[in-house]
C-alpha positions as semicolon CSV with decimal commas, in nm:
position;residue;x (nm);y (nm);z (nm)
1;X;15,623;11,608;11,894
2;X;15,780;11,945;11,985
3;X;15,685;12,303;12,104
4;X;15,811;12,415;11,773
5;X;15,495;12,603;11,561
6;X;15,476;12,972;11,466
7;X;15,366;13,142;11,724
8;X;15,405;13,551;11,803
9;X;15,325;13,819;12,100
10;X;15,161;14,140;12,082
11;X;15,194;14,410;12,344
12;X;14,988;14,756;12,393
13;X;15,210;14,938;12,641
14;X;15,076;15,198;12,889
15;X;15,144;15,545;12,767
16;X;15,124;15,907;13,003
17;X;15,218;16,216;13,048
18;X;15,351;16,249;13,457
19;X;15,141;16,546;13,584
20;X;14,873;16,596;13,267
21;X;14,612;16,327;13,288
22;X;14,470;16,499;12,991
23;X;14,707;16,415;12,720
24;X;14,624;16,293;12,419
25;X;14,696;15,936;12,377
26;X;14,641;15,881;12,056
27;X;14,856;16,178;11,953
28;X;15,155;16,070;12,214
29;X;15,120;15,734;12,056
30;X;15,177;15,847;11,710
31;X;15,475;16,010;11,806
32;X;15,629;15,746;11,988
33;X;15,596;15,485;11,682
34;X;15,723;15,742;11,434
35;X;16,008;15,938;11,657
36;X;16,147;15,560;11,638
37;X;16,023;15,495;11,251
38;X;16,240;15,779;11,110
39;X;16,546;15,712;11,349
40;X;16,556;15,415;11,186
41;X;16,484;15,597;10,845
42;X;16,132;15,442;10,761
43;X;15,884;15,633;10,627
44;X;15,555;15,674;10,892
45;X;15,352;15,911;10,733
46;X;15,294;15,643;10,432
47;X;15,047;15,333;10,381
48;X;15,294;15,098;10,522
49;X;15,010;14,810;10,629
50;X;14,880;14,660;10,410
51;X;14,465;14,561;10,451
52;X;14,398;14,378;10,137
53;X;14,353;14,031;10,284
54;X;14,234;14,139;10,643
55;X;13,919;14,027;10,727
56;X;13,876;14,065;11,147
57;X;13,491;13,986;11,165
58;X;13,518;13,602;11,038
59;X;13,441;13,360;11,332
60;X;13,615;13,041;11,352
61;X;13,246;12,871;11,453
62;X;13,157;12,922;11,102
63;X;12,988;13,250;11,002
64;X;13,046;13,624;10,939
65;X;12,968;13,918;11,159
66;X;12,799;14,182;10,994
67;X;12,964;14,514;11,003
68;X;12,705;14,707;11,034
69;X;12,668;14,561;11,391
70;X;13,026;14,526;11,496
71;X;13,165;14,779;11,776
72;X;13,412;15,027;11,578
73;X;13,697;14,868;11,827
74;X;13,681;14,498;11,579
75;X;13,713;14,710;11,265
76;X;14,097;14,598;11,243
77;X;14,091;14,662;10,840
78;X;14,024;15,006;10,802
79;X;14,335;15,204;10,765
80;X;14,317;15,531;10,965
81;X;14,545;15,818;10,826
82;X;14,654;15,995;11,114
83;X;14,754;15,682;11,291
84;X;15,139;15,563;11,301
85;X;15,190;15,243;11,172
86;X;15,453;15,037;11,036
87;X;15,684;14,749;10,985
88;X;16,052;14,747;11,103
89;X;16,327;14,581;10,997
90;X;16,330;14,315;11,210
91;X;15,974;14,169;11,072
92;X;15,771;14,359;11,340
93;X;15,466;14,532;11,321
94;X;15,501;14,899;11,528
95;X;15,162;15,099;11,575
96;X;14,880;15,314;11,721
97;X;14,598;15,081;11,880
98;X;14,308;15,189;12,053
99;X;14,496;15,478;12,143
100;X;14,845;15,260;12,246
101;X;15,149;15,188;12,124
102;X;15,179;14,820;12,022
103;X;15,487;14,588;11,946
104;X;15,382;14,328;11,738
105;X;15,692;14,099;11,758
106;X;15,751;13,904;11,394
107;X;15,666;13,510;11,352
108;X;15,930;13,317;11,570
109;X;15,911;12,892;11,587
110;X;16,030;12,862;11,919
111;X;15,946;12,962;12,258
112;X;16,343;13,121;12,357
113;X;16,292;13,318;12,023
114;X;15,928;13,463;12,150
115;X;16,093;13,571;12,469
116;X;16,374;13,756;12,248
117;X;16,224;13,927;11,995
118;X;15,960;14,033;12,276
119;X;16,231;14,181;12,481
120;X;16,323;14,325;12,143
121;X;15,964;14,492;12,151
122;X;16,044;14,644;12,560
123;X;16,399;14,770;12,374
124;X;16,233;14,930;12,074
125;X;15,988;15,107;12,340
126;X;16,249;15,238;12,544
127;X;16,468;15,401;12,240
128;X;16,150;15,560;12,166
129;X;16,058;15,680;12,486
130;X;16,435;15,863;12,478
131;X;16,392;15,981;12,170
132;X;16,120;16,173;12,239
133;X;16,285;16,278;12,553
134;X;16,555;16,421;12,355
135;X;16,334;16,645;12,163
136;X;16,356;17,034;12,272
137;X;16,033;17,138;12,472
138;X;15,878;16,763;12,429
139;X;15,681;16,649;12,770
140;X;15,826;16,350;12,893
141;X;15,631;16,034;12,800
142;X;15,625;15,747;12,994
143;X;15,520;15,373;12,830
144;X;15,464;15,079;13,087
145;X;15,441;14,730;13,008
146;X;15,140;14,644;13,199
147;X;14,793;14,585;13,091
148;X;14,568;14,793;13,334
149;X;14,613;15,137;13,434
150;X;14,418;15,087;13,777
151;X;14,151;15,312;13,720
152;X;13,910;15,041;13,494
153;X;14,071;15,021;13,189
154;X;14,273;14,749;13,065
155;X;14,503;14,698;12,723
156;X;14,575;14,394;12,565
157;X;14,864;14,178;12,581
158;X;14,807;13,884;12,272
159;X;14,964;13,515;12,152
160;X;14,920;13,410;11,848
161;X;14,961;13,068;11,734
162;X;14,931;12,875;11,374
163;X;14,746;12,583;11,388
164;X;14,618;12,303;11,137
165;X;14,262;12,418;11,034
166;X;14,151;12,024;11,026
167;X;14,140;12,078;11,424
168;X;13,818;12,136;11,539
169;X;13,714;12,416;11,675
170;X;13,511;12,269;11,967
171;X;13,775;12,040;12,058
172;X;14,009;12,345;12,080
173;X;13,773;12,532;12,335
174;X;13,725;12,248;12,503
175;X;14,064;12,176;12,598
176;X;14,199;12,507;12,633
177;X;13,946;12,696;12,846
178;X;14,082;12,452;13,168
179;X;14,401;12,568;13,034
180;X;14,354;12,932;13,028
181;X;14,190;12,983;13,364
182;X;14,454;12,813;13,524
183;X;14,812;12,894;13,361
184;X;14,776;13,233;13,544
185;X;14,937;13,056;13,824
186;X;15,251;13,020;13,608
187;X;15,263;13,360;13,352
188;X;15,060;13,605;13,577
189;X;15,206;13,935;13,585
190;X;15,067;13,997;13,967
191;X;14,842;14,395;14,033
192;X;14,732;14,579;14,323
193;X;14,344;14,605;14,374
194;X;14,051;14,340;14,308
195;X;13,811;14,404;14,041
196;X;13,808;14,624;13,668
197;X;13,834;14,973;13,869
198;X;14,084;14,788;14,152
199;X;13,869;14,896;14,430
200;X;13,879;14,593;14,578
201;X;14,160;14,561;14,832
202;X;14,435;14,267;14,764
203;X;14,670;14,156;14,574
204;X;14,614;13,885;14,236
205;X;14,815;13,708;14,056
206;X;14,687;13,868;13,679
207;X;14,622;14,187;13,552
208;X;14,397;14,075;13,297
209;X;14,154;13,845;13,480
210;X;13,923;14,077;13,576
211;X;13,847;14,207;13,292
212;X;13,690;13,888;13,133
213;X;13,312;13,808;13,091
214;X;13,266;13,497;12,903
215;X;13,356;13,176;12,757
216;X;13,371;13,255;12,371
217;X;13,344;13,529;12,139
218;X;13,486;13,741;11,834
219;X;13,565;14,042;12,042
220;X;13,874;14,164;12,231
221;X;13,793;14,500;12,370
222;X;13,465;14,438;12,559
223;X;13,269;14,146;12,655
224;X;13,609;13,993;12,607
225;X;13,621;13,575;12,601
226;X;13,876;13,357;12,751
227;X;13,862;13,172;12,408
228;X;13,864;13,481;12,108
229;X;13,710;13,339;11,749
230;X;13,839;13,580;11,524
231;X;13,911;13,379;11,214
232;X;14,222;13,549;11,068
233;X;14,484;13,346;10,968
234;X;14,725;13,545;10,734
235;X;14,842;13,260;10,625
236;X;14,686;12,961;10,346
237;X;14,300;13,003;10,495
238;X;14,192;12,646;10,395
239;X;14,483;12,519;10,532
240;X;14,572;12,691;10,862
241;X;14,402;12,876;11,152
242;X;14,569;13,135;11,353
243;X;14,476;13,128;11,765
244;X;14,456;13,455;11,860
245;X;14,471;13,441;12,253
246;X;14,411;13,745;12,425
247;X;14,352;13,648;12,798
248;X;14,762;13,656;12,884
249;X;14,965;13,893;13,063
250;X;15,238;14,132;12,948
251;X;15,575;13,966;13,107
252;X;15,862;14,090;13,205
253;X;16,021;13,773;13,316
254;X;16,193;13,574;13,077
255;X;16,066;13,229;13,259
256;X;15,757;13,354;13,255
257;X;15,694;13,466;12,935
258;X;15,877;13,133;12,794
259;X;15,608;12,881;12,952
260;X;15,323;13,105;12,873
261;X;15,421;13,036;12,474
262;X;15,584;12,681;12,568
263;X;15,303;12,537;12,772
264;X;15,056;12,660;12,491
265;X;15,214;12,517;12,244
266;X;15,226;12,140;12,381
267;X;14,857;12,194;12,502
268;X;14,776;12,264;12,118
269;X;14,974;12,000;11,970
270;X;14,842;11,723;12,254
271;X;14,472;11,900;12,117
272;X;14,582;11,865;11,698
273;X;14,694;11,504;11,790
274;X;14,388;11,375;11,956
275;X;14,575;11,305;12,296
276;X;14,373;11,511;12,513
277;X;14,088;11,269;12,579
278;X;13,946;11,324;12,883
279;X;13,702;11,628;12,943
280;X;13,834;11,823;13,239
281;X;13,596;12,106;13,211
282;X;13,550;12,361;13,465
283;X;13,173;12,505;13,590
284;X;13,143;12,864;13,528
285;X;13,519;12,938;13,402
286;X;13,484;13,321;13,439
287;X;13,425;13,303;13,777
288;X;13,705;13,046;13,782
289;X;13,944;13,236;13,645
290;X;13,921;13,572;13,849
291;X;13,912;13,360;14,214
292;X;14,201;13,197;14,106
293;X;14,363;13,524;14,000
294;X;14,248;13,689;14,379
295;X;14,394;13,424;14,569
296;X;14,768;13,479;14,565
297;X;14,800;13,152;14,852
298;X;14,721;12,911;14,557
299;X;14,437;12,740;14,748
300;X;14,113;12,856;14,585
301;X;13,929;12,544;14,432
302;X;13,735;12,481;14,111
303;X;13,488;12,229;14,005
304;X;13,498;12,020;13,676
305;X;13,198;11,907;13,518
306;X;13,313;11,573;13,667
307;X;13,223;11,683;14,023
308;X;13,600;11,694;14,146
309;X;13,747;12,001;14,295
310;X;14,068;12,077;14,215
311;X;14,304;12,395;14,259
312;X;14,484;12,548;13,970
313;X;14,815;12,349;14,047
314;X;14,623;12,062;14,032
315;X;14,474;12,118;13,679
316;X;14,805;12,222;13,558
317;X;14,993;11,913;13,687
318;X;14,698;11,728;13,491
319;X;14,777;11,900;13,156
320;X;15,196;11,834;13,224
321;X;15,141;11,475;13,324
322;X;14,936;11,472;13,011
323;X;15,218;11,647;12,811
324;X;15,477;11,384;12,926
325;X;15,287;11,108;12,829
326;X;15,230;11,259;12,482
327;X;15,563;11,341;12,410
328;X;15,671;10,989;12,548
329;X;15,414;10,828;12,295
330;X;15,537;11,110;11,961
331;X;15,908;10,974;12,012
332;X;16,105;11,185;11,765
333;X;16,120;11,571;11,803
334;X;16,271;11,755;11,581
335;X;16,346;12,065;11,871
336;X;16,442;11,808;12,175
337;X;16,589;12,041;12,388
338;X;16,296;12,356;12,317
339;X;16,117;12,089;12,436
340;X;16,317;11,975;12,733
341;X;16,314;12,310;12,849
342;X;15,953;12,417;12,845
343;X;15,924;12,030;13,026
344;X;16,157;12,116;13,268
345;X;16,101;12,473;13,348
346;X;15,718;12,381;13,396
347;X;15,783;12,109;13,604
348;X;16,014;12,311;13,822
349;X;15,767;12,566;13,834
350;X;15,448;12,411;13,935
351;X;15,685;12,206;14,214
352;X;15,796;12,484;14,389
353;X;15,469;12,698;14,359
354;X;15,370;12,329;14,600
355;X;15,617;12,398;14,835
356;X;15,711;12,775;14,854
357;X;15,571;13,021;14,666
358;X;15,858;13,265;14,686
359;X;16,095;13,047;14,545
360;X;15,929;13,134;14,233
361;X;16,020;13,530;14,251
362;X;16,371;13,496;14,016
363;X;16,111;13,308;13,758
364;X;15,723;13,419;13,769
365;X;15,613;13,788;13,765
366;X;15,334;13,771;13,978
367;X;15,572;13,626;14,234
368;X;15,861;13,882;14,223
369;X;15,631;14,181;14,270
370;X;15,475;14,046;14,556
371;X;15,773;13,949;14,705
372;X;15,880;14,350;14,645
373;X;15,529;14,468;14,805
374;X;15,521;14,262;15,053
375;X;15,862;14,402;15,151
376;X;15,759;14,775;15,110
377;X;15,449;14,653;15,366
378;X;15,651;14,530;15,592
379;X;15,892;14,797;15,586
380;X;15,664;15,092;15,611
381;X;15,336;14,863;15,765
382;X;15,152;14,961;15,431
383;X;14,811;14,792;15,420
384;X;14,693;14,682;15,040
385;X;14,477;14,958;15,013
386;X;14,767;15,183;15,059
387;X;14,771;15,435;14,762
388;X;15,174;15,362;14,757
389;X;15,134;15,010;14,693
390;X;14,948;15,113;14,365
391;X;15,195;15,322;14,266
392;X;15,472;15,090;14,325
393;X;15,252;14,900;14,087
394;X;15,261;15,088;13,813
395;X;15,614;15,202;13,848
396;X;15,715;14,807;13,820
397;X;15,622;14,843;13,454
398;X;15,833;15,155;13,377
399;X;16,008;15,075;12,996
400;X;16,285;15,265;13,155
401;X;16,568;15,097;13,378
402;X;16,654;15,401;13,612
403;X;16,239;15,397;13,700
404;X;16,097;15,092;13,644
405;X;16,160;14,834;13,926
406;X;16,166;14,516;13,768
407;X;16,487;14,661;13,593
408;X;16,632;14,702;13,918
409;X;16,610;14,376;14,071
410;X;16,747;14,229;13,707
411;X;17,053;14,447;13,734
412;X;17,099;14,284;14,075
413;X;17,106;13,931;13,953
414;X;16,783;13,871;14,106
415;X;16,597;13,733;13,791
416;X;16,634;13,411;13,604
417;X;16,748;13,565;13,263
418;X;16,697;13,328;12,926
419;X;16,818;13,537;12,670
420;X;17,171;13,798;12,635
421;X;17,107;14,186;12,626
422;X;17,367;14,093;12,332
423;X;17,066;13,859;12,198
424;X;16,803;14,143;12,258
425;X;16,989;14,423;12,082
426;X;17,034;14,243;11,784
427;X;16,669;14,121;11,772
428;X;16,588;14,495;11,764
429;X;16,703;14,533;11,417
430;X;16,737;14,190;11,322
431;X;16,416;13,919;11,193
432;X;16,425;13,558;11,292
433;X;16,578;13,341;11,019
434;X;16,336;13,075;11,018
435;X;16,022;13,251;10,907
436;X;15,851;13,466;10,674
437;X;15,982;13,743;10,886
438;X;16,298;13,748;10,728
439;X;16,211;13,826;10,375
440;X;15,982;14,163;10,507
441;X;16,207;14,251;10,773
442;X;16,493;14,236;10,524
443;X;16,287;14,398;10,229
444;X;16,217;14,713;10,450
445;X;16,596;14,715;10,574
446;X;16,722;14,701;10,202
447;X;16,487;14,858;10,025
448;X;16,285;15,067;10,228
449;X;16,187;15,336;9,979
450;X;16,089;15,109;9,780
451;X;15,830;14,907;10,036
452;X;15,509;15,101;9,985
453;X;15,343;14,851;10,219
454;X;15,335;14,517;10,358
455;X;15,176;14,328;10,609
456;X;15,199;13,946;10,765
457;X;15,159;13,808;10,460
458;X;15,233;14,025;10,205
459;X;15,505;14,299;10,088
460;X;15,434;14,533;9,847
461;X;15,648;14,757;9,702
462;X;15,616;15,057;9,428
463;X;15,891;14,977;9,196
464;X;16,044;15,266;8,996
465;X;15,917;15,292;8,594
466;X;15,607;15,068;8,656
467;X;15,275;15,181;8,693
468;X;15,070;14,976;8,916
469;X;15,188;14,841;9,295
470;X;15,378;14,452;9,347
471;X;15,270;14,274;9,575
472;X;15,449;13,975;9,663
473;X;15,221;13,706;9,880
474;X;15,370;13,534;10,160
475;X;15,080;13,273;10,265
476;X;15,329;13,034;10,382
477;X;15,471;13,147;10,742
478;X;15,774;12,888;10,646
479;X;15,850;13,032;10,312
480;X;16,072;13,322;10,288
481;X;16,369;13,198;10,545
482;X;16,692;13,340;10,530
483;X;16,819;12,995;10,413
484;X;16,534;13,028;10,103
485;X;16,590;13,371;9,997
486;X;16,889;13,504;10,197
487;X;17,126;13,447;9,833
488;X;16,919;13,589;9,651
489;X;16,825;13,907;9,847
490;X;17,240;13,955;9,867
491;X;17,276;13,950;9,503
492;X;16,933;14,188;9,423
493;X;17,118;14,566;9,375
494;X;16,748;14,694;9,357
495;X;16,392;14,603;9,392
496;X;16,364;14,477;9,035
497;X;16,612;14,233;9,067
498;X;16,443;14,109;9,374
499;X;16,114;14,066;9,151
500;X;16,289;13,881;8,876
501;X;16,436;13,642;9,090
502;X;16,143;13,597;9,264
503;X;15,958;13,507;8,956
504;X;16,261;13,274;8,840
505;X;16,156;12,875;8,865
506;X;16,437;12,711;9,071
């Protein structure tokens, strides 16, 4: 088999205004999504999401959650106004949540392209950031990708993933909670301070950790689960079932970020394929998970259900071994050398987090900013309660390349880049070919007075001389490539030639 599925990342950046902890995020939000919208010339003041076919309170274990007794925060389908919000032209999603900013990168098939059009996302939120800079009497804004602010709260950084809907759900948490706890060791973006408000004084290898309080559930803002169950596909519902993950870390490193999508992807397709038949559950994961994530030395210990204690290496060496054996077994893959790569970067990886820890820092984040703290302590004998330390923190995750630090150690060659700045800056503008993505990332680049809304898996446009909206459904997250509709969109002068030749039988 392959890594190949569709697959996407959402990230809510950090937002602030340095020296008025009372600003408005919501507001500040809204301006940085539509200071960018209209320098690219779409409209942000219109209905440009569409809600039809939303539906955020089905669980995948088989009921409905009333909404009467839902938290406000899981209301997803209720379009609010004042809120910024709205698709670019390279297939992405770009809007206020829960008071953020968030990059919802368009539907990729490949791990590389996740990393790209996710760096896309960083790029889109620094051109907004100095756009709003550029504005005469505007307070600076700042935007961070990071995913707590040290003080208790913590913003979401999600993965979504298409799978077959025959696979069943128990299987899936089954074999993916083992997974979850312990992949932090690999795609952990590293923060100062133990514990939601980060009283407690260390270091740990995620930011999100923490913040987690059980096994399984619907919700993603509190109580959150390592496995969510929202039901969503936005895609053919009786046919697919979209995995929306929401324990990861925001990234920064390319490495990183490649094997949190990579890895996940072979663990899903080992789970759709039966392969994973052993049970290597772990007793009380949520405890699991956040003493992995507090010991940076990689020794802490779980216990399976089996009775064996193993460290997080250990459980991830089980899932690769696993992985190589399934992928010897598949034979043919039709993306050898995705596959190769996520094989061999993990491999790498989990080898040299055995022997030295710090040889990790040009490839894991959680690695390269302890490597900088730990030379600030040194330097200035800072202890990791040190007030600096959190600041340095913080600062890591500064969008902006003369601030944030992890910019400065890739301008000195000290990260293992994947993709081209070249590669990045066209993704900014640009969909993926090989998806959906293309047709509304195209349709809102061509015809974007036209687009009245559109949404995953939908565009809809208001077509001059007719009275009622078109929407044209996009269930199929293959469907709509440039190498399906690409002619056709070159040879539509307008909107109503698009619609014809949509509705023309090939």
């Amino acid at each position: 088999m392959t890594v190949r599925r569709i697959m996407g990342l959402e990230t809510e950046y950090g937002i602030s205004v340095p020296g008025d902890p009372m600003a408005n995020p919501m507001f500040l939000s809204g301006q940085v999504v539509s200071v960018y919208a209209a320098a690219q010339g779409i409209r942000s003041n219109q209905s440009s999401w569409d809600y039809a076919f939303e539906d955020p309170l089905r669980d995948a274990r088989g009921w409905q959650l009333d909404r009467q007794t839902a938290d406000p925060s899981q209301l997803t389908d209720i379009e609010d106004p004042t809120l910024a919000n709205v698709v670019l032209t390279n297939g992405a999603r770009y809007y206020v949540d829960h008071a953020h900013p968030e990059y919802s990168s368009p539907e990729v098939t490949l791990p590389r392209d996740a990393v790209t059009w996710d760096r896309a996302g960083d790029a889109i939120a620094l051109e907004s950031v100095r756009l709003l800079a550029a504005r005469p009497g505007q307070p600076p804004v700042n935007l961070y990708k990071n995913n707590a602010d040290g003080k208790g709260q913590s913003y979401g950084t999600h993965e979504n993933y298409l799978m077959p809907r025959r696979t069943a759900f128990p299987d899936i948490v089954r074999h993916l909670i083992p997974f979850f706890v312990t992949r932090q060791v690999v795609c952990g973006a590293g923060r100062v301070g133990l514990g939601v408000d980060s009283r407690g004084v260390g270091y740990q290898l995620s930011q999100r950790a923490d913040f987690f309080e059980t096994e399984v559930g619907l919700e993603t803002t509190l109580k959150r689960p390592i496995i969510n169950t929202r039901d969503e596909p936005h895609a053919v519902a009786d046919r697919y079932r979209r995995l929306h993950v929401i324990i990861g870390d925001a990234n920064h490193l390319d490495v990183a970020s490649l094997l949190k999508t990579g890895t996940t992807s072979l663990v899903l397709g080992m789970i759709e394929d039966g392969h994973l038949s052993a049970d290597w559950s772990i007793r009380r994961p949520v405890a699991a998970l956040q003493s992995i994530s507090h010991d940076p030395g990689l020794t802490a210990t779980v216990e399976l259900v089996d009775g064996r204690t193993m460290t997080a290496l250990d459980v991830q060496w089980m899932y690769l071994e696993a992985a190589r054996a399934w992928l010897d077994r598949r034979g043919s893959d039709p993306e050898p050398e995705a596959t190769a790569e996520v094989m061999t970067l993990w491999e790498d990886v989990l080898t040299r987090l055995g022997d030295d820890v710090m040889s990790c820092a040009p490839m894991l984040d959680w690695v390269a900013k302890l490597k900088l703290l730990e030379g600030y302590r040194a330097r200035d004998g800072l202890a990791w309660d040190d007030h600096r330390l959190s600041a340095i923190d913080i600062q890591w995750a500064d969008v902006r390349p003369e601030k944030g630090l992890v910019h400065r150690l890739r301008d000195r060659g000290m990260l293992l880049d994947l993709v081209t700045p070249e590669e990045i800056k066209a993704a900014q503008t640009t969909p993926p070919e090989d998806t959906r993505a293309w047709f509304r990332g195209e349709c809102v680049r061509r015809f974007t007075q036209q687009v009245f809304s559109a949404s995953w898996d939908s565009v809809v446009f208001d077509v001059p001389g007719r009275a009622s909206l078109q929407r044209v459904p996009i269930l199929e997250p293959e469907r709509g490539t440039r190498a399906q509709v690409g002619a056709l969109l070159e040879q539509s002068a307008d909107v109503v030639e698009l619609l014809r030749g949509l509705a023309t039988p090939d």
